[in-house]
PyMOL Python script that loads the backbone (N, CA, C, O; Angstrom):
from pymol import cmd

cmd.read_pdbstr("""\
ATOM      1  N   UNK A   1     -52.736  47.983  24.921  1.00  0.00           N
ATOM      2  CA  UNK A   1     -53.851  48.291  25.771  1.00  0.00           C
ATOM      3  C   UNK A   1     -54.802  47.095  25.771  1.00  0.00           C
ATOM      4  O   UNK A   1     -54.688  46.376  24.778  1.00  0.00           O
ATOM      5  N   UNK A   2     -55.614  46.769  26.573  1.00  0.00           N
ATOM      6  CA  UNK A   2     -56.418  45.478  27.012  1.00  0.00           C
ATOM      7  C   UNK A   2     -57.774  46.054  26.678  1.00  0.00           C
ATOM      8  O   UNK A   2     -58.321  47.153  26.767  1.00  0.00           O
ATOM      9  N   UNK A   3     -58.206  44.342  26.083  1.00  0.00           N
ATOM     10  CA  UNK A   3     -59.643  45.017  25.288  1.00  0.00           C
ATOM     11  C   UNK A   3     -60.468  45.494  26.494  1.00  0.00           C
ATOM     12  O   UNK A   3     -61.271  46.367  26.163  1.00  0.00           O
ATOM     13  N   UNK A   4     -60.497  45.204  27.660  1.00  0.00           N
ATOM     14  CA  UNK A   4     -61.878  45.632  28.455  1.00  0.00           C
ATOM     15  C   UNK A   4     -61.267  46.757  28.910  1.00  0.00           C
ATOM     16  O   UNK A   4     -62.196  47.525  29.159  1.00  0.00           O
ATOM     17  N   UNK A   5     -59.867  47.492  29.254  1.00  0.00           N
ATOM     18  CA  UNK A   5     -59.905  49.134  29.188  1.00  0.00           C
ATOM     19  C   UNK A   5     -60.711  49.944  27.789  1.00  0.00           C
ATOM     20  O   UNK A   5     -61.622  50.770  27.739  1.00  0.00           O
ATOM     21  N   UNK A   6     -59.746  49.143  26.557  1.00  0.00           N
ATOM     22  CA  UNK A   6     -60.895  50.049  25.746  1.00  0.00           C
ATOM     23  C   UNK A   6     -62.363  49.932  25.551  1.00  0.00           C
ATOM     24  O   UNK A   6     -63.058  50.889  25.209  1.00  0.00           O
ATOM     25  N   UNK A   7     -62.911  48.492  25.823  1.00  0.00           N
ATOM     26  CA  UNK A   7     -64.778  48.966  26.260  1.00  0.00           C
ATOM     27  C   UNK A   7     -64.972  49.989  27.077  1.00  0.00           C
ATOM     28  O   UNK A   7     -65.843  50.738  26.635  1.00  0.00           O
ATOM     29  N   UNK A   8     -64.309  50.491  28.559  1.00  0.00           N
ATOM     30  CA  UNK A   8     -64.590  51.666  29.219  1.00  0.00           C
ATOM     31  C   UNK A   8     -64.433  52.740  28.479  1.00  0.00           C
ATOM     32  O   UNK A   8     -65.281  53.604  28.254  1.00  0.00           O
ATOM     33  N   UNK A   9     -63.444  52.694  28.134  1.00  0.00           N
ATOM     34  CA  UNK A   9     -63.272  53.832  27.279  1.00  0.00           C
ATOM     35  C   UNK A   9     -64.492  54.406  26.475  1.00  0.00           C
ATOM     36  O   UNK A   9     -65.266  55.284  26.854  1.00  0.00           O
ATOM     37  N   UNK A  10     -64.501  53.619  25.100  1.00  0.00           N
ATOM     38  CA  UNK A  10     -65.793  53.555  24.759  1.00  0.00           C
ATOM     39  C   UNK A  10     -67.393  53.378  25.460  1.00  0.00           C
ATOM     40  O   UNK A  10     -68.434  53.590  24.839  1.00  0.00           O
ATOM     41  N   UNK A  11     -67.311  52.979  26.762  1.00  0.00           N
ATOM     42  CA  UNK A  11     -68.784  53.310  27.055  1.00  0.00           C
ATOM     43  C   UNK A  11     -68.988  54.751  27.075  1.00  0.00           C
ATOM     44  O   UNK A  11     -69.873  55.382  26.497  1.00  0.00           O
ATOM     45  N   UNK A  12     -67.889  55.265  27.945  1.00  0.00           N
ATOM     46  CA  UNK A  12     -67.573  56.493  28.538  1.00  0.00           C
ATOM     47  C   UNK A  12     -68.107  57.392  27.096  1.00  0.00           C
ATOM     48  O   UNK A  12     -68.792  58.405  27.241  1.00  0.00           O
ATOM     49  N   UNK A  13     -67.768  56.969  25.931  1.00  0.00           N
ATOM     50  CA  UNK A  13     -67.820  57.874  25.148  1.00  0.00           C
ATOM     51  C   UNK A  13     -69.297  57.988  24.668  1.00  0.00           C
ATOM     52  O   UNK A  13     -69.951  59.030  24.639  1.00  0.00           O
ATOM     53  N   UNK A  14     -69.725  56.720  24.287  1.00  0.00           N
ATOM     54  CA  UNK A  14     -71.049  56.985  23.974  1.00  0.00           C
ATOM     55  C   UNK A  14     -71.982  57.243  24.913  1.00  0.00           C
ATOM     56  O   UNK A  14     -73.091  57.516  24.456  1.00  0.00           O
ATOM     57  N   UNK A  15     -71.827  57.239  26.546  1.00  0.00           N
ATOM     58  CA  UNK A  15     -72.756  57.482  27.338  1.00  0.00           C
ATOM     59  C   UNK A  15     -72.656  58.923  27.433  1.00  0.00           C
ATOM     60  O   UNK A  15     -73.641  59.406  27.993  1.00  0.00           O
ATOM     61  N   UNK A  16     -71.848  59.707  27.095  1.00  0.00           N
ATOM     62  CA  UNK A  16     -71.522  61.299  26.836  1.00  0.00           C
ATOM     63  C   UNK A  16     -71.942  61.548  25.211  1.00  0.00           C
ATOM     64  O   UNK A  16     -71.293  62.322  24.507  1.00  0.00           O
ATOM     65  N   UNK A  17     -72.792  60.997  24.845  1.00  0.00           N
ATOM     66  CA  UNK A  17     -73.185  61.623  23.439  1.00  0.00           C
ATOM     67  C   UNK A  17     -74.132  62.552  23.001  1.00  0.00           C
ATOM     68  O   UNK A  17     -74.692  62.527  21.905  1.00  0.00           O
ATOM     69  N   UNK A  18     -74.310  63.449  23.971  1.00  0.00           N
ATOM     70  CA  UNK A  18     -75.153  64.197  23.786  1.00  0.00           C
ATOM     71  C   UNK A  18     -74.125  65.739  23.658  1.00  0.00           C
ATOM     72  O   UNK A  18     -74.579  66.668  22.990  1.00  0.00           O
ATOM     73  N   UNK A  19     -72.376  65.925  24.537  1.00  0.00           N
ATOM     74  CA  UNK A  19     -71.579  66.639  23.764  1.00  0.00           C
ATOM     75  C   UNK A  19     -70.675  66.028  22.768  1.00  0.00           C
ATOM     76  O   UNK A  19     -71.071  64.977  22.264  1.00  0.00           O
ATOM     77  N   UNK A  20     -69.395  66.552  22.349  1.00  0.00           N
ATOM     78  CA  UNK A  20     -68.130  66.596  21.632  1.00  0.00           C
ATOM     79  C   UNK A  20     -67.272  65.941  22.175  1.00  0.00           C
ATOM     80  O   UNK A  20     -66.182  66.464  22.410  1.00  0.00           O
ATOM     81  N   UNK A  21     -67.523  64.673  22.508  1.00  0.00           N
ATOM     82  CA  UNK A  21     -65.538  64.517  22.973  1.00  0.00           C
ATOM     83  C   UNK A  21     -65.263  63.440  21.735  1.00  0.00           C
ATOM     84  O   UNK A  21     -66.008  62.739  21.050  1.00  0.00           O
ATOM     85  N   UNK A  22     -63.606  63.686  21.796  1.00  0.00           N
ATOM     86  CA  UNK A  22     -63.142  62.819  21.040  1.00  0.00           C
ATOM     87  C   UNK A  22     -61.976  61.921  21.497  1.00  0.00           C
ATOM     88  O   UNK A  22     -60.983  62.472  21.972  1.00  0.00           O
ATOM     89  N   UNK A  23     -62.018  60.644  21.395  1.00  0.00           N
ATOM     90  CA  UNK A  23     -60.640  59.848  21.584  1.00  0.00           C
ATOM     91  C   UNK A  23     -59.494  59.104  20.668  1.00  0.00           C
ATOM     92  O   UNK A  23     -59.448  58.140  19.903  1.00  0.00           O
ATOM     93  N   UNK A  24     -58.929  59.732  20.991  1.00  0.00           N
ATOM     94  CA  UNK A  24     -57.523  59.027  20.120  1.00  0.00           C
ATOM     95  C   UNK A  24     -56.909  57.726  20.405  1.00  0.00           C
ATOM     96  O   UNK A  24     -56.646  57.726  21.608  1.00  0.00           O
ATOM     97  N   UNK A  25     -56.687  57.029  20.067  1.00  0.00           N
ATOM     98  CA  UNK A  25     -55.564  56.032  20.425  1.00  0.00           C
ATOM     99  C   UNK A  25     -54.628  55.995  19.629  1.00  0.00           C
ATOM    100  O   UNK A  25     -54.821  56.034  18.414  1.00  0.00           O
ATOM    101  N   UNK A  26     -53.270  55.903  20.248  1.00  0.00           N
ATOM    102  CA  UNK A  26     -51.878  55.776  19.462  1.00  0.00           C
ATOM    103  C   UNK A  26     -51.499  54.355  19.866  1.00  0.00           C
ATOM    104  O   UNK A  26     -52.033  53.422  20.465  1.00  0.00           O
ATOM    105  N   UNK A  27     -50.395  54.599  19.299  1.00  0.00           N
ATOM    106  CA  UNK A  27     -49.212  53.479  19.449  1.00  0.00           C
ATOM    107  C   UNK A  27     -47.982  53.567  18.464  1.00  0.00           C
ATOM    108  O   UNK A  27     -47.795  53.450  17.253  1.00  0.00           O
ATOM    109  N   UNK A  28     -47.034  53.905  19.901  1.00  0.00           N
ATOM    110  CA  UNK A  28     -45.755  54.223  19.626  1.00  0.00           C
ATOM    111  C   UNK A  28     -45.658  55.469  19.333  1.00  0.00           C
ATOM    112  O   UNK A  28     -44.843  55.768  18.460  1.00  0.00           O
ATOM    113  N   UNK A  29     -46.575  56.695  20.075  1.00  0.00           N
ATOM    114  CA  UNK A  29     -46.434  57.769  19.807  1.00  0.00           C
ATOM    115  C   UNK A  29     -47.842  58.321  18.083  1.00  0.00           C
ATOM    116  O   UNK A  29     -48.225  59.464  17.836  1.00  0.00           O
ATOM    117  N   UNK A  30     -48.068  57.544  17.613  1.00  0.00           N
ATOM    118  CA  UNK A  30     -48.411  57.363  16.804  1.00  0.00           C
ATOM    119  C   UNK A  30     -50.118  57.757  16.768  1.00  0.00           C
ATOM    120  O   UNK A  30     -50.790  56.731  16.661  1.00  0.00           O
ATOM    121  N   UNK A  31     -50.524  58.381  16.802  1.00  0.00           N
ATOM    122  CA  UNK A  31     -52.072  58.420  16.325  1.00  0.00           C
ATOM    123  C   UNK A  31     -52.431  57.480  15.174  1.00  0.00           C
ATOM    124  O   UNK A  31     -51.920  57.303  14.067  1.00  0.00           O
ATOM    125  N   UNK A  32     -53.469  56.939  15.794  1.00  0.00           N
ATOM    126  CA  UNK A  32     -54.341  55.761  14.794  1.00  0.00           C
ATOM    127  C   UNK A  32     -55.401  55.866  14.765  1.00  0.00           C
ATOM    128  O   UNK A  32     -55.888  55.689  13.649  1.00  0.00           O
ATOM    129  N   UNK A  33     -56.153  56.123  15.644  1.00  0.00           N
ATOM    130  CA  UNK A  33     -57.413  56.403  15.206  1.00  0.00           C
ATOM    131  C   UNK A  33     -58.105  57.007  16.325  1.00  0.00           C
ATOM    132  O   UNK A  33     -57.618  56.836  17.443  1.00  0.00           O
ATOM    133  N   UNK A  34     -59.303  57.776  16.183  1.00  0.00           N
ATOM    134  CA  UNK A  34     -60.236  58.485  16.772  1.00  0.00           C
ATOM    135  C   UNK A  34     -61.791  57.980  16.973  1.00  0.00           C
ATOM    136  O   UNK A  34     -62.533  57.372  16.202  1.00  0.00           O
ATOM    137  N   UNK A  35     -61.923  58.305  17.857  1.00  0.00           N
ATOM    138  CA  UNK A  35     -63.470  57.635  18.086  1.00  0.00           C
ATOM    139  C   UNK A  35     -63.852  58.759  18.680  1.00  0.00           C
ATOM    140  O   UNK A  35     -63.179  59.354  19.522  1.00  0.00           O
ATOM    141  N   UNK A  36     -65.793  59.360  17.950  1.00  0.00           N
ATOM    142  CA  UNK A  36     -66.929  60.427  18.652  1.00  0.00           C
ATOM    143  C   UNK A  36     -67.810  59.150  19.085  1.00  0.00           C
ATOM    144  O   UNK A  36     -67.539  57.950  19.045  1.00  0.00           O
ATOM    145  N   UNK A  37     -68.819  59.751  19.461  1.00  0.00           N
ATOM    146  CA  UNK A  37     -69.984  59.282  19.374  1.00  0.00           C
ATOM    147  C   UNK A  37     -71.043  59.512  18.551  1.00  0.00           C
ATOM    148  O   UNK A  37     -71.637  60.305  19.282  1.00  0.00           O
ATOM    149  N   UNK A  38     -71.642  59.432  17.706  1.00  0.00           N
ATOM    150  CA  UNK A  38     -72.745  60.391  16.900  1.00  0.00           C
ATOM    151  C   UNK A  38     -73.781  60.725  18.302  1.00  0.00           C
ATOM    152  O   UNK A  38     -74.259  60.096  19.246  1.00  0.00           O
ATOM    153  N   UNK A  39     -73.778  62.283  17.708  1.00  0.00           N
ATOM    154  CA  UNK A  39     -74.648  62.764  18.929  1.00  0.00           C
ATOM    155  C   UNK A  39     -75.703  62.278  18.623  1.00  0.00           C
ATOM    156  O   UNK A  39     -76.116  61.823  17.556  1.00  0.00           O
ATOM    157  N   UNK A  40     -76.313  62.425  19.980  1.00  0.00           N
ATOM    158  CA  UNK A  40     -77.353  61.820  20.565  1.00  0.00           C
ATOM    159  C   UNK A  40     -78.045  60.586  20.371  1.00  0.00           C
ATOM    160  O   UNK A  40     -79.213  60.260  20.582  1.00  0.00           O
ATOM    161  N   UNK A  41     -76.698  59.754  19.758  1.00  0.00           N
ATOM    162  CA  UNK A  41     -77.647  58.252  19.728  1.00  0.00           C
ATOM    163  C   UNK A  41     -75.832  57.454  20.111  1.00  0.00           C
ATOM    164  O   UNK A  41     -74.655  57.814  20.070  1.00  0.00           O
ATOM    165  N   UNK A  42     -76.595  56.279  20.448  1.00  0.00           N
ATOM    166  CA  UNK A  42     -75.468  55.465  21.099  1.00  0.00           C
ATOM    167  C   UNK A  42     -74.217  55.223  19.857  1.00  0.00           C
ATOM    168  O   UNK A  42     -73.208  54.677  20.302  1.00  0.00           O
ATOM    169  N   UNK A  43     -74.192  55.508  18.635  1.00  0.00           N
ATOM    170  CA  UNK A  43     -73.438  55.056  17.647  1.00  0.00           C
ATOM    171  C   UNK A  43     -72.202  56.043  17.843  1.00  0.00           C
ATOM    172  O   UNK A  43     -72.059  57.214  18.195  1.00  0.00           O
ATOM    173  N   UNK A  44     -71.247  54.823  17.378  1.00  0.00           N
ATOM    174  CA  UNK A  44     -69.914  55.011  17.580  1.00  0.00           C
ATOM    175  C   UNK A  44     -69.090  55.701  16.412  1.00  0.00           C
ATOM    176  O   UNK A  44     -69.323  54.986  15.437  1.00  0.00           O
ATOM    177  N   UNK A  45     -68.573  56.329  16.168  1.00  0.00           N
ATOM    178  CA  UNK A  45     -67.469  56.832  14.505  1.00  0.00           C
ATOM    179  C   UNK A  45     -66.649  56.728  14.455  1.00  0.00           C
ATOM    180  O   UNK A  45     -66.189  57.705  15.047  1.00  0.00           O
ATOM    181  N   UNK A  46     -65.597  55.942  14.000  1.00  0.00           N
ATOM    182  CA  UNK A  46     -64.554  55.272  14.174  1.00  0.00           C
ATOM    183  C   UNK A  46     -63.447  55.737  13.163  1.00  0.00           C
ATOM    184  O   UNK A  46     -63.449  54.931  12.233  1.00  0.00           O
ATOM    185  N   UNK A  47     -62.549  56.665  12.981  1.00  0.00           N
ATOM    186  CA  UNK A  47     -61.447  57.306  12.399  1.00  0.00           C
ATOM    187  C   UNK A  47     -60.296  56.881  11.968  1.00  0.00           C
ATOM    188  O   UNK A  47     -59.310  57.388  12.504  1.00  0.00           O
ATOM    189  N   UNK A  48     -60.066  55.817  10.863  1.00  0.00           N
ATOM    190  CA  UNK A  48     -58.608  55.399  10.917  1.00  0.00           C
ATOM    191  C   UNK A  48     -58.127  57.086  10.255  1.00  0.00           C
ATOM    192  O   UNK A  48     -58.464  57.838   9.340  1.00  0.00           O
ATOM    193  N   UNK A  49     -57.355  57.055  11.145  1.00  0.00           N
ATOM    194  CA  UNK A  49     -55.974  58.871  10.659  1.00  0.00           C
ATOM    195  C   UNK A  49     -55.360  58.005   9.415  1.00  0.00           C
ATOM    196  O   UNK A  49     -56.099  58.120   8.437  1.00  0.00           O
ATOM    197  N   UNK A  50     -54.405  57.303   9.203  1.00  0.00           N
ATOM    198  CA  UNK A  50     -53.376  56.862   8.397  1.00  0.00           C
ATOM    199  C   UNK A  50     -54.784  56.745   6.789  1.00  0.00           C
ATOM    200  O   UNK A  50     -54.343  57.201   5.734  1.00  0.00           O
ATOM    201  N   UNK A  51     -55.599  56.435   6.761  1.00  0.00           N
ATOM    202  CA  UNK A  51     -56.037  56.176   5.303  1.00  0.00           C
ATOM    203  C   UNK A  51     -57.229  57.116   5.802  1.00  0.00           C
ATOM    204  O   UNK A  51     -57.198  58.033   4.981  1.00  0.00           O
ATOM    205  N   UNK A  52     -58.332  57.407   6.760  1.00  0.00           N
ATOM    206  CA  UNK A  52     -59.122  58.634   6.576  1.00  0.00           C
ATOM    207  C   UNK A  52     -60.184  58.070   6.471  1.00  0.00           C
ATOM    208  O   UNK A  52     -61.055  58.768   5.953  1.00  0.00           O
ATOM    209  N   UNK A  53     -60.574  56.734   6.851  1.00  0.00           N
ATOM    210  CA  UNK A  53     -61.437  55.043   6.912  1.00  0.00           C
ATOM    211  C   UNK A  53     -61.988  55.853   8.030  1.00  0.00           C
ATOM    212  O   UNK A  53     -61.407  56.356   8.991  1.00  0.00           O
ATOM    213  N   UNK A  54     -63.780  55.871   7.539  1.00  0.00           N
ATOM    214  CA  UNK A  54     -64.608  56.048   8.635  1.00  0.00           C
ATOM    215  C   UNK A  54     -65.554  54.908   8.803  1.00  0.00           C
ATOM    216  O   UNK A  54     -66.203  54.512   7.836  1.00  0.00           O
ATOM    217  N   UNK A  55     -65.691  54.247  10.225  1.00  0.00           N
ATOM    218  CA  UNK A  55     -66.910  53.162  10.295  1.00  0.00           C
ATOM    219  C   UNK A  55     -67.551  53.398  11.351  1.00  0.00           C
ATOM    220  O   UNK A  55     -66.972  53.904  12.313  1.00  0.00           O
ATOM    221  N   UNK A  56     -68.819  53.096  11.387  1.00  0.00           N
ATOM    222  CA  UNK A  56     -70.020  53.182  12.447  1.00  0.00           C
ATOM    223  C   UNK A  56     -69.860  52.039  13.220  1.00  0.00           C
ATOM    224  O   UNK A  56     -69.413  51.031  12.673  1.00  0.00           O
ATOM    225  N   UNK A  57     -70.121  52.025  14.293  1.00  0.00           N
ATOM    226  CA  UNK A  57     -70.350  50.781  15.138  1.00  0.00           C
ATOM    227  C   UNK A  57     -71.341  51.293  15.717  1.00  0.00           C
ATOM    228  O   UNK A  57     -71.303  52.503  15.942  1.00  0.00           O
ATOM    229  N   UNK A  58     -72.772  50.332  16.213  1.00  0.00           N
ATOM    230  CA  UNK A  58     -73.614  50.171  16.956  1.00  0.00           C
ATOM    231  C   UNK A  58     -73.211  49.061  18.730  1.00  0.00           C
ATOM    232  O   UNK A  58     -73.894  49.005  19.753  1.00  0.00           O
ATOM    233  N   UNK A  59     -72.291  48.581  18.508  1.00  0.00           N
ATOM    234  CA  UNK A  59     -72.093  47.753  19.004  1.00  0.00           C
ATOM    235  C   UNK A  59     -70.444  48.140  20.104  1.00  0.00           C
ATOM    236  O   UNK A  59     -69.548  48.566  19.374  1.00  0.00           O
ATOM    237  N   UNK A  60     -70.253  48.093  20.788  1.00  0.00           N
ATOM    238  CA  UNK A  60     -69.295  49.114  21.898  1.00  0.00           C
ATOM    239  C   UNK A  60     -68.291  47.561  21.745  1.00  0.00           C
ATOM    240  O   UNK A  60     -67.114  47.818  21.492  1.00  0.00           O
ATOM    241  N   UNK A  61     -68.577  46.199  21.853  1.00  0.00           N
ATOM    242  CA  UNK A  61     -67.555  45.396  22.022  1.00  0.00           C
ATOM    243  C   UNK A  61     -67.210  45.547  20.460  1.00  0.00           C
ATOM    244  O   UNK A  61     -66.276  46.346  20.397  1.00  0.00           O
ATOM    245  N   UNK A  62     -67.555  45.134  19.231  1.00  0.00           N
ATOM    246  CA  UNK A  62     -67.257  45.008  18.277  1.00  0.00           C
ATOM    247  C   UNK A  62     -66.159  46.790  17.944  1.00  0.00           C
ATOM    248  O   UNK A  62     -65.267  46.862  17.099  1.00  0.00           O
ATOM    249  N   UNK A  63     -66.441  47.549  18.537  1.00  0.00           N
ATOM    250  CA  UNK A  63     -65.180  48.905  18.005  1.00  0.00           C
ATOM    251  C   UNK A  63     -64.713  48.873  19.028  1.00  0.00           C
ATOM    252  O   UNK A  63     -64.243  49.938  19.430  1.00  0.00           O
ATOM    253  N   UNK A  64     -64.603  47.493  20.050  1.00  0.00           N
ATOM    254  CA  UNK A  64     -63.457  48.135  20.525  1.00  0.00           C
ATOM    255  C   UNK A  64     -62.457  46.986  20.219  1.00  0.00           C
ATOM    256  O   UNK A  64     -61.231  47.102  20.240  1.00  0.00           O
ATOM    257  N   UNK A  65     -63.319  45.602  19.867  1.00  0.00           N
ATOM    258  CA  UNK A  65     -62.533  44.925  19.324  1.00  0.00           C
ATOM    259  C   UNK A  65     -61.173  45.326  17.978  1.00  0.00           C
ATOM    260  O   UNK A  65     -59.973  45.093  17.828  1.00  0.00           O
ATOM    261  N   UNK A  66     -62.387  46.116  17.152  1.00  0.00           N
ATOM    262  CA  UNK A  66     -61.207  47.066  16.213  1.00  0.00           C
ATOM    263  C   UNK A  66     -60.352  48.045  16.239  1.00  0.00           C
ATOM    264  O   UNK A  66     -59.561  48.419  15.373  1.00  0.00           O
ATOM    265  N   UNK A  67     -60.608  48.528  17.531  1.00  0.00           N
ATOM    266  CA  UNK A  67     -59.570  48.883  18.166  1.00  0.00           C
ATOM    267  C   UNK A  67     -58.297  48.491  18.529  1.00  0.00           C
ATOM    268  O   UNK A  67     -57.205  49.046  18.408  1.00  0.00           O
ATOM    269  N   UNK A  68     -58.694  47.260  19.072  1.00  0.00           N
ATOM    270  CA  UNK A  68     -57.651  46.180  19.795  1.00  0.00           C
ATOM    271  C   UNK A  68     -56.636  46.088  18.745  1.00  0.00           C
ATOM    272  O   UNK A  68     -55.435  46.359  18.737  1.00  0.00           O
ATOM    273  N   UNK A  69     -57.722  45.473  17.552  1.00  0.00           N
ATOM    274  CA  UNK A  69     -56.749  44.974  16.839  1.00  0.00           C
ATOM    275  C   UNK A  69     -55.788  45.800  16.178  1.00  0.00           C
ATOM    276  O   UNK A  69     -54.697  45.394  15.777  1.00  0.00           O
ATOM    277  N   UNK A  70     -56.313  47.224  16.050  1.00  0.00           N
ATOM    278  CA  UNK A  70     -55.389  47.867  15.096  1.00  0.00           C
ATOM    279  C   UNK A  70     -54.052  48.398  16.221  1.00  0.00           C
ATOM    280  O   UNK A  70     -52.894  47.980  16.213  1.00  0.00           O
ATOM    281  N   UNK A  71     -54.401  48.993  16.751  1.00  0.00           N
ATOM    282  CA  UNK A  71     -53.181  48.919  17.853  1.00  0.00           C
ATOM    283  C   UNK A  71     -52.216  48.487  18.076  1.00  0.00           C
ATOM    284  O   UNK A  71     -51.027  48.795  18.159  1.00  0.00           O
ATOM    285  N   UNK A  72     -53.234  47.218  18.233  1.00  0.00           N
ATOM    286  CA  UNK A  72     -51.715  45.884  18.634  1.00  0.00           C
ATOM    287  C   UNK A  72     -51.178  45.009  17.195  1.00  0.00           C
ATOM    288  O   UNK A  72     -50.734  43.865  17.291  1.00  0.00           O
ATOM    289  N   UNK A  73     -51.281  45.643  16.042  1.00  0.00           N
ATOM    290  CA  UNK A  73     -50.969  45.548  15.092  1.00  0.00           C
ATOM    291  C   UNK A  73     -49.759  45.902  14.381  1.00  0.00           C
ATOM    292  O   UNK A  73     -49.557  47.103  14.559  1.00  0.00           O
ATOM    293  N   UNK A  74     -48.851  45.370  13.641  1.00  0.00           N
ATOM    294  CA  UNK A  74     -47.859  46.095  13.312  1.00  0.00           C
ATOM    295  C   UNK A  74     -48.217  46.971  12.241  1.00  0.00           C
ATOM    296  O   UNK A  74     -47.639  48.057  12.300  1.00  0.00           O
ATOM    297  N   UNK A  75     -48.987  46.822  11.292  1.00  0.00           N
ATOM    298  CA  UNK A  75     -49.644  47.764  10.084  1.00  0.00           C
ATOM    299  C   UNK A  75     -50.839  48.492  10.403  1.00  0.00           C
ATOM    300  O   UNK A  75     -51.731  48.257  11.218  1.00  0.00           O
ATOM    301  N   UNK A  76     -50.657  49.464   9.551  1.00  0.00           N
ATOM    302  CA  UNK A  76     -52.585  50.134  10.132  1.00  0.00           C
ATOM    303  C   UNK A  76     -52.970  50.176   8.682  1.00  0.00           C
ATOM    304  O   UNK A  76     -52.582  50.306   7.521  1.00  0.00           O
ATOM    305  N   UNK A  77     -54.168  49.948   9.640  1.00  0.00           N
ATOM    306  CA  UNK A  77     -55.985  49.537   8.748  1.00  0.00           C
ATOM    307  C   UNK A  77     -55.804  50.999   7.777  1.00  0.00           C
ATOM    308  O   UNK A  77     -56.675  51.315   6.967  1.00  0.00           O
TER     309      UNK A  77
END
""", "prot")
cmd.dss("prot")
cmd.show_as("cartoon", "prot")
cmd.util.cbc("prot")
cmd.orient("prot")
């Protein structure tokens, strides 16, 4: 997936932070990680599934950069 689909992605999510949604990204069938928004403020929560690794991002390019990378990664974070 291309980093500026997942910035949309992620705007999408934190500009909806006032409900519940959640996004997954896989690869290869694979769930890797999940992203909320913390309600009602622009911050991001970032879910690695495989180890249970939670990180905040304030910053929409920087998680989605970590996104990118884990994805297109052969190991997960």
């Amino acid at each position: 997936m291309k980093l500026e689909h997942i910035k949309e992605i992620l705007k999408t999510v934190s500009f909806y932070n006032t409900v519940n949604i959640t996004q997954t990204f896989s690869k290869e069938d694979t769930d890797r990680i999940t992203v909320t928004s913390v309600k009602n403020t622009g911050v991001l929560q970032m879910t690695f599934i495989e180890s249970g690794k939670v990180i905040f991002f304030e910053s929409i390019d920087q998680a989605a950069e970590a996104v990118e990378g884990n994805i297109n990664s052969p190991t997960l974070i």
